[in-house]
N, C-alpha and C positions, 0 to 999 in steps of 0.2 A: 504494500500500500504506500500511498506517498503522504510525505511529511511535510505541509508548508507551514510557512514562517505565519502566523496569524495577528503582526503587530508588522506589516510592511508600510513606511512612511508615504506618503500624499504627494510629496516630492523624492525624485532623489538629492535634487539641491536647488538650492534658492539662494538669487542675486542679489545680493542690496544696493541698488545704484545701478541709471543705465547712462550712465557716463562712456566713454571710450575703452574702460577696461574693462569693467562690467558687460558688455557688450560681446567685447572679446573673447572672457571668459568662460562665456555662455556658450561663446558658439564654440570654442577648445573642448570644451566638458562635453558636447553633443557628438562633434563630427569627431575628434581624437582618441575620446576617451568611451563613444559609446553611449554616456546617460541619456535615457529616454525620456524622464520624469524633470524636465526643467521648466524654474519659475521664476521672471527677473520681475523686481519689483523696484518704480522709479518715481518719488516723490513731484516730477513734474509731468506737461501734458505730453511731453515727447523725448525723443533720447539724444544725447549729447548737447544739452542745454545748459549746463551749469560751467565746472571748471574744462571740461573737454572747448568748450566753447570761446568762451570768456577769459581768452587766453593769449600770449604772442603768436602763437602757429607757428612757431618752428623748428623744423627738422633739424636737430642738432648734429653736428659732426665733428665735436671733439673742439672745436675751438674754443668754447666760451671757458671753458675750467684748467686752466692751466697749475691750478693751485691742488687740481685732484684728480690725478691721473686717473685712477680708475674711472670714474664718470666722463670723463674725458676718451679710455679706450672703447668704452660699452658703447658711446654714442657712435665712432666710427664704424665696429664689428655691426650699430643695428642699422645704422641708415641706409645702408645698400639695401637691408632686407626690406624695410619700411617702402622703401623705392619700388620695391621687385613685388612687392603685397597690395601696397593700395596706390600704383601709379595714377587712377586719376585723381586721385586725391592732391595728389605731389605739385607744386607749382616751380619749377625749374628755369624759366623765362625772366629772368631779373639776375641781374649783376650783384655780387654778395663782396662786404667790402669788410675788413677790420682794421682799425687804426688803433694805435698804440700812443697816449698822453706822453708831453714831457714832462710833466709832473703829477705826483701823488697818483700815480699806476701802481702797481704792486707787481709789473714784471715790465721791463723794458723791451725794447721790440728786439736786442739778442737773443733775449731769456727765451719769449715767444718765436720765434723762429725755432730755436731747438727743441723747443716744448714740441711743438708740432711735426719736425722731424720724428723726434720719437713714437709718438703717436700714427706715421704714416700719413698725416691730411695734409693734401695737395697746399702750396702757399706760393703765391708769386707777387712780387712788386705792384704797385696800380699802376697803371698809364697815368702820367701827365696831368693830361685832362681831367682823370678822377681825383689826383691828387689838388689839383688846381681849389676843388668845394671847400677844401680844409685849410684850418688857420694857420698857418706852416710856424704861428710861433709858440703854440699850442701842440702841437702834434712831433713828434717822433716819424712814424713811418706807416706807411698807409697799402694794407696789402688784399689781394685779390681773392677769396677761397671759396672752397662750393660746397653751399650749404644750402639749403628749400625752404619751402614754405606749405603748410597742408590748409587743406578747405575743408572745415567742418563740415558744411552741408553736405558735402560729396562722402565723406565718413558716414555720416547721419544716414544716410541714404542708402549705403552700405551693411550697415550696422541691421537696418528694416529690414531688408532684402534678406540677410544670410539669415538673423535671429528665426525669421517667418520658415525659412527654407530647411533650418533643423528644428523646428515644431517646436522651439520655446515660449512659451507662453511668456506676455507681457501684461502686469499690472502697470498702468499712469495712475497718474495722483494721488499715491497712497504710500505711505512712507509703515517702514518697522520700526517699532516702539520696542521690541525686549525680544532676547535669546533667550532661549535657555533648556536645561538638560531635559530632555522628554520621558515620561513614565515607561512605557514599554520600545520605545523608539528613539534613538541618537537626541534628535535635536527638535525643539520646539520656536517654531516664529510667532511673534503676534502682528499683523500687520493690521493698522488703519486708514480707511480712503478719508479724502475731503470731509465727506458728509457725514463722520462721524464711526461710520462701520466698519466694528472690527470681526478677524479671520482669524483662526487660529492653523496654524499650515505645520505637517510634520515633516520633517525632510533628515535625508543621511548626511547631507552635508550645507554650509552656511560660507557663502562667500560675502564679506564688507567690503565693500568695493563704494566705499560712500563719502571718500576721499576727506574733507573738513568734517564730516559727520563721525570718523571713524568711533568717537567714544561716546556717541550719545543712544544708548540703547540700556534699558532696565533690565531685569529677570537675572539670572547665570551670566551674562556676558559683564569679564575682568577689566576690559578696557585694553587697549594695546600697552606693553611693558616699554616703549621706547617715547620719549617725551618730544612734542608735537609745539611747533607755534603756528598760529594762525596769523593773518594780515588781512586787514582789508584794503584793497588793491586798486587801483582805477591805473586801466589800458586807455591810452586816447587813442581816437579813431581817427587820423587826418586825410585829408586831400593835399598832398603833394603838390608841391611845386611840377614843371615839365621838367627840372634838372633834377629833381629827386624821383621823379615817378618809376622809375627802371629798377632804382636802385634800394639795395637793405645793406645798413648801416649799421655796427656796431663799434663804441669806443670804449675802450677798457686799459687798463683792468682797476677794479676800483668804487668810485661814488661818480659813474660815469652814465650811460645812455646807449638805448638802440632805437630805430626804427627800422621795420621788417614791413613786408606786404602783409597784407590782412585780405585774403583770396575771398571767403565768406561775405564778403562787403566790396572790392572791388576799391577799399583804403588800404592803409597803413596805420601801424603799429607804433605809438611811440612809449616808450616808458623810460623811466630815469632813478634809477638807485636811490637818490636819497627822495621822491618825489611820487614815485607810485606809490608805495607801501604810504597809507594812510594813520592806518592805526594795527596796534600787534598787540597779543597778549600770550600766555603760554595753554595750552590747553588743558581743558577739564571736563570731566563727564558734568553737565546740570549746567553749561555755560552752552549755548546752540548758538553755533556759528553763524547761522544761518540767520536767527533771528538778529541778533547785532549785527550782521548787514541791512537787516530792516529796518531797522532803527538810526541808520546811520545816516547822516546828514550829506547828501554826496556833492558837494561843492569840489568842482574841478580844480585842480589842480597846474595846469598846460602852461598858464603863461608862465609860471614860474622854471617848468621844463622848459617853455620853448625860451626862456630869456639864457638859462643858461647852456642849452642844445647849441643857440645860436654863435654862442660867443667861438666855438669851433667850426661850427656849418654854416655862415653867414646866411645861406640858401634858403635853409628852416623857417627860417623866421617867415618866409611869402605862406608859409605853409598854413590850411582852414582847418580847425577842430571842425568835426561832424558830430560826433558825439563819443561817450565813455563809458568803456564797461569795467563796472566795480564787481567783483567777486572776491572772496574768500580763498586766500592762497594758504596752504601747509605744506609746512616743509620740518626737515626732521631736527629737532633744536641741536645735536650733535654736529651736522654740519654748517651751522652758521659762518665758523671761523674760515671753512677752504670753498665754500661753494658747490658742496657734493652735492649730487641728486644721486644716489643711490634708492634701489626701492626698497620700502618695508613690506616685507612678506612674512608676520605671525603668523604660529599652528598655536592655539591657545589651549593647551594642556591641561585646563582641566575643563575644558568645554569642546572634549573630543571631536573634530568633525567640520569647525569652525576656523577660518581665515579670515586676517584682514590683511589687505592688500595696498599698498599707496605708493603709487610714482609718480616720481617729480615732472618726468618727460617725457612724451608720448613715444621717443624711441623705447625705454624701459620697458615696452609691453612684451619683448620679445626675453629679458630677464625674468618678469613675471613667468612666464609659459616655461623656461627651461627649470624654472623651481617647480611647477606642477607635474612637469615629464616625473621628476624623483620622487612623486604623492602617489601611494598606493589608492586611489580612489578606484569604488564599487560602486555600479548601477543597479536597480534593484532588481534585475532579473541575474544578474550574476548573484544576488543575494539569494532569489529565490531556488537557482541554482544548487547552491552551495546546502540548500536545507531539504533539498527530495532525499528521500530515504530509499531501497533497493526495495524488491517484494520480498515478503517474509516467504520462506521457505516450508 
């Protein structure tokens, strides 16, 4: 006779957050790993709305972090794949520039030159004429490298198409309130929509993929063991100059400046070190990031960037705000000092079955996925599997 398991979970896992990784994740855990039983559940009315969104858009390749090699090779070894994964996503069509301050940089344009040697990412001198935008009494040396830019919507769009294609169910507008250990079953969610109504969902496994949210849930869930700051952020959205429109622009290393295309919108990006980050505090379960961006007063910031953007790019300054997006940046308080983006990928130990997830940069997603290859994760027919019994004799 056969023996099934009579306490089989509702899910085999559930997503929290349909952000860009969340996304990901979902569709890893379907198509790689098999699970049939998937449920992403996305506090907004659509997917990659929040920090996927609300964001620089770029494809990193090792330049920006000189101060942390590792984050600096991860981005090399992912941006070919990022290229070869969601090429239309990729906006390659713009001239990519970095310059190097003569003062208060934290690496001179030697340092940087060899940094990047090391690393393998292509660098070559600017032409003339590129060099011509910059304030040449301000500036060291002005070099040429290739780097991208991604189009959320194009992700967005992506994200619909595959999720739909391996049959994971999507929740909008309903956010999870608590984890926690389940009576005959792994793990218990409680999820509530908008209007109130709450679910109770069982699943084998629990991915946080809820990036500023990571520590706000009740029940059994510990909170992540690695200490979080949050920021609230304002990207400005401009309309370029015709002598900047081609071009993405970063100066460093430091209390310095970039502007990058912004593909989603058909602007650019500007942010400035000591001028986007508004306000920070360090993170705590019972403090919702979320809400204190609602609460927050979002008085732009821009002329104070563009007054001192300009004093280097004279150019900048023709340059029109359109508008700014504030969102909620976290980042992991360990690497304040070097600029790491490494990801956080918790197994919470005593809440068997559950992961939080959180990457600084949308190459990381391929870091995430090679830590899931080493996860012994079971779907529930391999469970059910595993509990038929032989016929008695």
């Amino acid at each position: 006779m056969l023996y099934l398991n009579p306490a089989l979970p509702s899910q085999d896992a559930v997503i929290i957050g349909g952000g860009f990784y969340g996304a990901a994740i979902a569709v890893y855990l379907a198509k790689q790993r098999g699970l049939k039983r998937i449920l992403l559940i996305e506090r907004e009315s659509a997917l990659l709305m929040r920090a996927s969104y609300n964001n620089q858009a770029r494809v990193h390749n090792g330049y920006h972090y000189p101060r942390s090699f590792t984050t600096a090779y991860r981005s090399r070894v992912n941006l070919p794949k990022f290229v070869r994964d969601w090429p239309l996503a990729v906006k390659q069509d713009f001239t990519k520039l970095y310059a190097i301050t003569r003062r208060n940089s934290k690496v001179t344009a030697k340092q940087f030159e060899r940094f990047c040697r090391e690393i393998g990412a292509d660098i070559k001198p600017a032409d003339p004429s590129l060099r011509a935008l910059f304030e040449p009494r301000l500036i060291e040396d002005v070099y040429l490298v290739e780097e991208y830019a991604f189009d959320t919507t194009q992700l967005a769009s992506w994200a619909a198409r595959e999720l739909k294609e391996s049959g994971v169910q999507v929740h909008y507008q309903t956010r999870v309130t608590a984890i926690s250990k389940g009576v005959q079953v792994p793990l218990q969610v409680v999820a509530e929509t908008e209007l109130g109504e709450q679910e109770e969902i069982t699943c084998r496994y629990v991915f946080n993929c809820t990036y500023s949210g990571l520590n706000q849930f009740k029940g059994d869930f510990p909170g992540v063991s690695t200490g979080l700051k949050q920021e609230i952020t304002e990207m400005a959205l401009m309309q370029m100059p015709a002598l900047l429109k081609d071009l993405g622009i970063t100066v460093m290393d430091g209390p310095f400046f970039s502007m990058m295309p912004f593909p989603a919108r058909g602007l650019h990006t500007l942010s400035h070190v000591r001028y986007t980050p508004h306000l920070h505090w360090n993170d705590q379960q019972g403090i919702d990031p979320y809400e204190k961006l609602c609460q927050y007063n979002r008085a732009t910031r821009v002329d104070r960037m563009l007054r001192d953007v300009g004093r280097y790019i004279p150019e900048v300054l023709k340059a029109k705000r359109i508008d700014s997006l504030f969102e909620v940046k976290t980042v992991l308080a360990k690497n304040e000092g070097d600029d790491g983006r490494p990801i956080l990928f918790e197994k919470h130990t005593d809440l068997p079955g559950c992961y939080s997830v959180l990457g600084g940069k949308i190459d990381n997603i391929y870091d995430v996925l090679e830590k899931l290859d080493a996860e012994n994760i079971i779907g529930s027919n391999d469970q059910e599997n595993s509990t038929l019994g032989g016929v008695n004799a």
